[in-house]
N, C-alpha and C positions, 0 to 999 in steps of 0.2 A: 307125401307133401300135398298140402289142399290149397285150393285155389287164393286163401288169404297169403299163405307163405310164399306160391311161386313171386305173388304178387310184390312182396317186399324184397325179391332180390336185387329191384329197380324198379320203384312208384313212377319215378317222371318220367322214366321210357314208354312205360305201358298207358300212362293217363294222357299221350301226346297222340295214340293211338287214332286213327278216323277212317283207315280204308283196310281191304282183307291181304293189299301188296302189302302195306304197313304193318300189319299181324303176322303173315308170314316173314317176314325178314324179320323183328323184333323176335320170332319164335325158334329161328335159325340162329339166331346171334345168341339167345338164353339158351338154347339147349341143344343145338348141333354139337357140339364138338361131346356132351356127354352123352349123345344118343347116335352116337357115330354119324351122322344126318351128312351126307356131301353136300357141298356148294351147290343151287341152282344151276341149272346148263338150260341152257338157249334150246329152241326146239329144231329139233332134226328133221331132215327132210326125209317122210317117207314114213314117220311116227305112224301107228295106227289109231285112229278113233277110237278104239278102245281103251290106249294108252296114254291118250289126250284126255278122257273121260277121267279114266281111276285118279288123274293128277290133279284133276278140277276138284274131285272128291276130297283128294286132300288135303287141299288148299280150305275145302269148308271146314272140313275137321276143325284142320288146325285155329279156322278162324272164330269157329265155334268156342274153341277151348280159351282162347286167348280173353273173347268175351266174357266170358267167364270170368275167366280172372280180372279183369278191369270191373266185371259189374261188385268182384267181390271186395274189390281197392275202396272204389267209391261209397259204398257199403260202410265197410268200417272207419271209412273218414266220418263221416258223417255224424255221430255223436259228439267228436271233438269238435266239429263244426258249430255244431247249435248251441253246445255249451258258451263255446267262444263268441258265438255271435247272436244268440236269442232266436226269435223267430221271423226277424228281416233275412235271417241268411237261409228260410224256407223257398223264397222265391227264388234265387239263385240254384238254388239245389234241384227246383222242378222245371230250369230252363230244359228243355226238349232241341233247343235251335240249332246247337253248339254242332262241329264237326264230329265230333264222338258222340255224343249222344244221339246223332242221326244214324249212324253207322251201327249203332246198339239195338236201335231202336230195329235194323233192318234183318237183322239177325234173329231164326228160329227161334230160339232157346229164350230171348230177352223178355217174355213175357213178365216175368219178377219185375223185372226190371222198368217195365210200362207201369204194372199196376204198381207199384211202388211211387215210382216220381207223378202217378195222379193222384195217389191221399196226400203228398207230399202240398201238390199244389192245390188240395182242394184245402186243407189244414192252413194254408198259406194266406186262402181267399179268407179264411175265415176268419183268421185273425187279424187281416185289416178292415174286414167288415164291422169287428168289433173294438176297431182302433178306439175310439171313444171311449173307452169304459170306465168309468168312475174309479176312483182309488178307493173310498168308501163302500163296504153295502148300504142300499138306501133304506129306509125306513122300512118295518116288514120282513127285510127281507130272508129272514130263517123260514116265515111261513111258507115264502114263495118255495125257496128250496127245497121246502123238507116234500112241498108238494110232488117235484122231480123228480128228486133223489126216491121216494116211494111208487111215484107212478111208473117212472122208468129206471129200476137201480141198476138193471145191466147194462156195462158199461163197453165192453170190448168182445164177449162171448155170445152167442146170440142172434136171431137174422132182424129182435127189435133193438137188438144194444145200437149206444150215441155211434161208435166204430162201425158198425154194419149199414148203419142208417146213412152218414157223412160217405162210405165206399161207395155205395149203389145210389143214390139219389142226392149226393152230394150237400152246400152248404144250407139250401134253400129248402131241403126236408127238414136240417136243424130248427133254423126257424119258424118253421110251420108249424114243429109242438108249441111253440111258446104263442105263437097266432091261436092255437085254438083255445090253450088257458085264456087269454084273455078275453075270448069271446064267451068263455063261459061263464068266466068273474065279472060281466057286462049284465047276466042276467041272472046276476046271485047278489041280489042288495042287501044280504046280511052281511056280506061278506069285507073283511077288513081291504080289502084288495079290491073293492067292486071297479072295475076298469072303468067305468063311467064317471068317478071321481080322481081320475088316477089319467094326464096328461099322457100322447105318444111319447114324451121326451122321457117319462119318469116312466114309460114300461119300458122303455129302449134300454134304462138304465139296467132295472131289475135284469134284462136277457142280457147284457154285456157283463154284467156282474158275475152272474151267473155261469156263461161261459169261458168269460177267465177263470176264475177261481175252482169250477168244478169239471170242464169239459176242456181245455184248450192241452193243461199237462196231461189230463188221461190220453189224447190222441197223438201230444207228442213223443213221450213214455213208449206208447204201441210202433211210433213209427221207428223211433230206437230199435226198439227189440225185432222189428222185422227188418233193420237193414245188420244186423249182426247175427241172422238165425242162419 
C-alpha cells in the first residue's frame, strides 16, 4: 500500500492533520488495531531516558510517515483543483500560513513539499503579472515567437529551459529575456519589431501574449506531473 492509498482510507482525517500528537493518534486509530499497536499509556514513574528517547523516536517516525502521506493527499488533489478552478486556485494551493502547511513544512522529509508549493507560487506571481494579456496576438507577433521559440526551445529539461529558469531565479529572470530582445530590436532599425517604434504598452503586449499561450501551460502541465510523480 503507498502513501496515495493509505491516504484515501480517510482524506478529511489526514488533511485536518497540524501537529505530530495529531499524526500520532490519527495513525493509532488507522492502523493500531491492524498492527496490534496497544493504546497509549501515560508515563511511568521511573521510565528510563533511554525509554523516553526510543518513544520520541517513534513518535517521529510515525510523524514522518503520516506526512508523507498528507503530502501525497495534497499532491494528487491538485490537478482536480486547477482543472476546476484555472490558475486563481495557484494562490491558494502555495498558501504556506495554514496550520498544516506549517507543520509540513517543519518536518524533515518535506523538502518536495517546499520546493513544490514555490513554483506553485512563483507560476502564480506570474500569471497575475500577466493578468493583462490581450485575447489577440498583436501584430508581428509569429516573428516575435518564432524568435523564442528558437532562441530558447528548451522548455522543462535543461539548467537554460523557461522551468529551470522560473525554479532558481524566479518570475523576474522570465522577463529579463524579453528586456534584452527588446533592447536589441531598439538597435536593429531594419528590423520589423524595431522597439523604438513599438510603445511599452504594445511590447507588454507581445510578452503577455507570449506567455499565456506558449509558457504559462508548459509550467502548469510540469507542475501537474510533479505533484502526481
Amino acid at each position: 500500500m503507498n502513501f496515495h492509498e493509505v491516504g484515501e482510507i480517510n482524506p478529511s482525517e489526514f488533511l485536518s492533520v497540524s501537529s505530530d500528537q495529531e499524526a500520532t493518534s490519527l495513525f493509532r486509530k488507522t492502523f493500531g488495531k491492524s498492527l496490534g499497536i496497544n493504546p497509549p499509556q501515560s508515563k511511568k514513574r521511573g521510565q528510563t531516558a533511554q525509554s523516553l528517547h526510543r518513544t520520541s523516536e517513534i513518535t517521529d517516525e510515525i510523524s514522518q510517515f503520516m506526512a508523507q502521506v498528507i503530502i501525497s493527499i495534497r499532491a494528487n488533489r491538485f490537478p482536480t483543483i486547477i482543472q476546476a478552478d484555472g490558475l486563481q486556485s495557484l494562490g491558494q494551493l502555495s498558501n504556506r500560513e495554514d496550520p498544516q502547511s506549517l507543520w509540513l513544512a517543519a518536518k524533515a522529509h518535506s523538502n518536495e513539499l517546499n520546493q513544490f508549493m514555490n513554483l506553485t507560487a512563483k507560476i502564480f506571481k506570474l500569471s497575475q503579472e500577466m493578468a493583462s494579456h490581450p485575447n489577440q496576438p498583436p501584430p508581428q507577433f509569429s516573428t516575435f515567437a518564432g524568435h523564442f521559440d528558437q532562441t530558447y526551445p528548451q522548455l522543462v529539461e535543461g539548467q537554460d529551459s523557461w522551468v529551470s529558469i522560473l525554479e532558481k531565479n524566479g518570475t523576474a529572470a522570465i522577463t529579463h529575456r524579453f528586456h534584452d530582445y527588446w533592447e536589441k530590436q531598439s538597435m536593429n532599425t531594419s528590423s520589423p519589431e524595431n522597439s523604438s517604434e513599438i510603445s511599452p504598452d504594445q511590447q507588454q503586449a507581445y510578452v503577455h501574449y507570449y506567455v499565456k499561450t506558449r509558457l504559462l501551460p508548459v509550467f502548469v502541465s510540469h507542475l501537474i506531473a510533479q505533484s502526481i510523480q
